[in-house]
N, C-alpha and C positions, 0 to 999 in steps of 0.2 A: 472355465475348465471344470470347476465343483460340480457345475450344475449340468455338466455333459454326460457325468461320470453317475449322476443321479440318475438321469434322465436311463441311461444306456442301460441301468441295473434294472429302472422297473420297466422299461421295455421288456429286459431280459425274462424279469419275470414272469411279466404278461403274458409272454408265447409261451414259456415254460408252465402255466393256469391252464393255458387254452389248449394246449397238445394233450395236458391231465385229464381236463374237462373231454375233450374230443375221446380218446383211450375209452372214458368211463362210459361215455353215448352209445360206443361203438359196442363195449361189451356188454350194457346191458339190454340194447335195442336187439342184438345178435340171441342174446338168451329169451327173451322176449317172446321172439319170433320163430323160438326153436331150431335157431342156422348155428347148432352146437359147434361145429367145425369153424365158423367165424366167431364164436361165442369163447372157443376154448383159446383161439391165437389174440383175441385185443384182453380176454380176462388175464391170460399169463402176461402177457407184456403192464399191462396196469398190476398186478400183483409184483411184478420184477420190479416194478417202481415205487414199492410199498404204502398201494392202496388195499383198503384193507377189504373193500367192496369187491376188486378182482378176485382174492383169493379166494374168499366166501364163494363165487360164482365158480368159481375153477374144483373149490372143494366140492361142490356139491354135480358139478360133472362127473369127473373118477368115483363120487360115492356111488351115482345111478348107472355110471356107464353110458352116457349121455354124447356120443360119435366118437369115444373112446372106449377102451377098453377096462371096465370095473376094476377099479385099483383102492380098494377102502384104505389103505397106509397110508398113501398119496393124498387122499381126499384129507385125513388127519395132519397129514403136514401142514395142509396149507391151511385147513382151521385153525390150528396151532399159531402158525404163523398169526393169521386174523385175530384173532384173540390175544397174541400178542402183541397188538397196535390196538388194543383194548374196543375190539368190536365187537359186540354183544351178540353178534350175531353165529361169528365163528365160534366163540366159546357154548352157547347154544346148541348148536350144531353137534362139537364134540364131546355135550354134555348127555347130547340124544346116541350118537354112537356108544360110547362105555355103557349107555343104561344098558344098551343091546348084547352087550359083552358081559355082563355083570360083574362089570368094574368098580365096584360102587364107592372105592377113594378117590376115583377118578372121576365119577359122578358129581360126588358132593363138592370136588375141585372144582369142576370149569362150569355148573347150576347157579354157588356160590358166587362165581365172578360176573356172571352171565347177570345176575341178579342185582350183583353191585352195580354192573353200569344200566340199570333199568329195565332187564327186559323181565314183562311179568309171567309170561309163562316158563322163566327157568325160576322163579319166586315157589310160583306154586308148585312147580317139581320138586325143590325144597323144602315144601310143606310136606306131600306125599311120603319124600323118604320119610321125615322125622315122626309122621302120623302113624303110619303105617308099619315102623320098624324095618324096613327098608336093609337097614346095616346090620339090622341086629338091637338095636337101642333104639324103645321108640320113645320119646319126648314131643309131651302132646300139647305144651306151653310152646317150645321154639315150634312147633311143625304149625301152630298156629297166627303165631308172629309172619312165618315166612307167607301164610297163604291172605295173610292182612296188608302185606305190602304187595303181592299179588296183586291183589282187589285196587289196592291207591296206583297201581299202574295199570289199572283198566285192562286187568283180564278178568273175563267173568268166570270162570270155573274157580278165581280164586275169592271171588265175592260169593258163587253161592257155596263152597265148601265150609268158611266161613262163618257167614249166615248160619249153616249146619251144626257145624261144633257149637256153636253158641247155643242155640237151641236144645240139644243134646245134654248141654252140661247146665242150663239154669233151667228154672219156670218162673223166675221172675220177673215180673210184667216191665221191669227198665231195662230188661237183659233181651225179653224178647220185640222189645220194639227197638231196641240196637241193633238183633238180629234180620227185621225186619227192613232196615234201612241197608243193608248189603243185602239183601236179596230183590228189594228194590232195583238195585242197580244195577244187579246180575241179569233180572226181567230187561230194563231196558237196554241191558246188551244183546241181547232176544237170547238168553241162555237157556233152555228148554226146561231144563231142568230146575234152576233158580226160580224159573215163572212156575213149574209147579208145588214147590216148597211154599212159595208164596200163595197161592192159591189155597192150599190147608192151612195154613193161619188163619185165611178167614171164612174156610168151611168149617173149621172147629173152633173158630172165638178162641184160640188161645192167645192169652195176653191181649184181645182189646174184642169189642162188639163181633159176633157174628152177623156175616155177609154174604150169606148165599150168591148173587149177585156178583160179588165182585174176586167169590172164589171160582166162580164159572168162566168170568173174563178169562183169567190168569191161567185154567187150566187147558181153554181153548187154544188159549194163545202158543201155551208150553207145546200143547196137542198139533196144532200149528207149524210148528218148529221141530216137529219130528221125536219130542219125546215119549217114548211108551209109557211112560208112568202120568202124564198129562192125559195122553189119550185114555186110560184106564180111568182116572178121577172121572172127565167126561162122562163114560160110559155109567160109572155109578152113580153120577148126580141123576142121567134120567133114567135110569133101571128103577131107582126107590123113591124118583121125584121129590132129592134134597132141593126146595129151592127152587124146582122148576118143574115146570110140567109133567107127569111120568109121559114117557112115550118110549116101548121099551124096542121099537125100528133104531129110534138114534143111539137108543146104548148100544144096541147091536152091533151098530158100523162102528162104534166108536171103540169096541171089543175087540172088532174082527183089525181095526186100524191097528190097535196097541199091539194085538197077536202077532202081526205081520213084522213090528219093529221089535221083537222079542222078548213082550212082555207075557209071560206063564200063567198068572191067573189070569188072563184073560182073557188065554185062549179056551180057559176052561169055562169061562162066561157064556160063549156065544152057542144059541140054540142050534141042534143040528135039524 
């Protein structure tokens, strides 16, 4: 009779996994695919049964108006909700709403949580406020703390901001090969920007060997990935042939490239 009563419960379970499982297929293959109106009826049903994935989906419907009607209140409940079954993502979400609102207790609320349970770009928004004075109080010890745990959860804008402030506040040669090691791994997350910090550490020998060479890679690469200030290095390595060939055709394009992503001295670069 014990082992009927066992059997009967993890059956019970079992459909009651697979009906959860089936719910969350439904809502997120529905979002997916864009079928908002299938997307908004299995994400409510899975949030009514306090998944915290439905609600996230359901919030960020009523935020865009996505085969409903734009209801941003609506859209915060059910972040709210999400974030209260400690989903990173909800709280996320309604960390990026209040920024919009400049809420900013309400910022540093749900950034703060968003952060505790791992996610790294509410670390580095973290950082921002506190860098930046944000609230009013800026603290450039915690706004640096928060963009260092950023970076150990593998967001790159919090490895190369980082990287930055480090550079900014030493010159000495253990500080900037620390610095260099986060900017390191800013570049391998193809962060445009981190590859081109990188790249003037070793067009200017700061803290180790000049390396023409390997500051060309890096700002290629930056340049590559869409950042103006990479494409501009570019352009001046072969404008005054630091390191490589003068040819002043490729600085040109590589002027006229930066100009286009809204880089200013560079548009003032290019011959008319």
């Amino acid at each position: 009779m014990k082992i009927r009563i066992i059997t009967a419960v993890l059956l019970a379970a079992a459909v009651s996994y697979a009906a959860n499982a089936n719910d969350e297929n439904l809502c997120n293959d529905a979002y997916d695919a864009k079928n908002y109106a299938d997307a908004h009826k299995h994400c409510s049903v899975q949030c009514d049964k306090k998944i915290s994935a439905g609600c996230v989906i359901s919030g960020k419907i009523y935020q865009s108006g996505l085969g409903v009607k734009e209801d941003i209140k609506q859209a915060k409940e059910l972040f709210e909700k999400a974030c209260g079954m400690n989903d990173k993502n909800g709280c996320l979400l309604l960390g990026d709403i209040f920024k919009k609102e400049k809420n900013l207790e309400n910022v540093k609320k749900y950034y703060t949580k968003a952060c505790d349970l791992k996610e790294g770009s509410a670390c580095f928004q973290m950082g921002y406020v506190y860098r930046t004075g944000l609230d009013g109080r800026t603290d450039l010890q915690k706004g640096n703390e928060y963009l260092k745990r950023a970076c150990g959860l593998d967001n790159s804008a919090g490895c190369t901001m980082y990287g930055f402030s480090i550079l900014q506040n030493s010159s000495k040669s253990q500080d900037i090969s620390e610095a260099k090691k986060f900017l390191e791994k800013s570049c391998g997350m193809d962060d445009g920007l981190g590859c081109a910090f990188l790249g003037s550490l070793y067009q200017t020998g700061q803290g180790m060997q000049t390396d023409y060479q390997q500051a060309k890679k890096f700002f290629e690469k930056s340049c590559g990935l869409k950042n103006d200030i990479g494409c501009f290095y570019c352009g001046s390595l072969y404008a005054e042939g630091t390191g490589v060939e003068k040819d002043s055709k490729k600085a040109q394009e590589y002027f006229e490239t930066a100009c286009k992503l809204g880089h200013k001295l560079s548009c003032t670069r290019i011959s008319k």
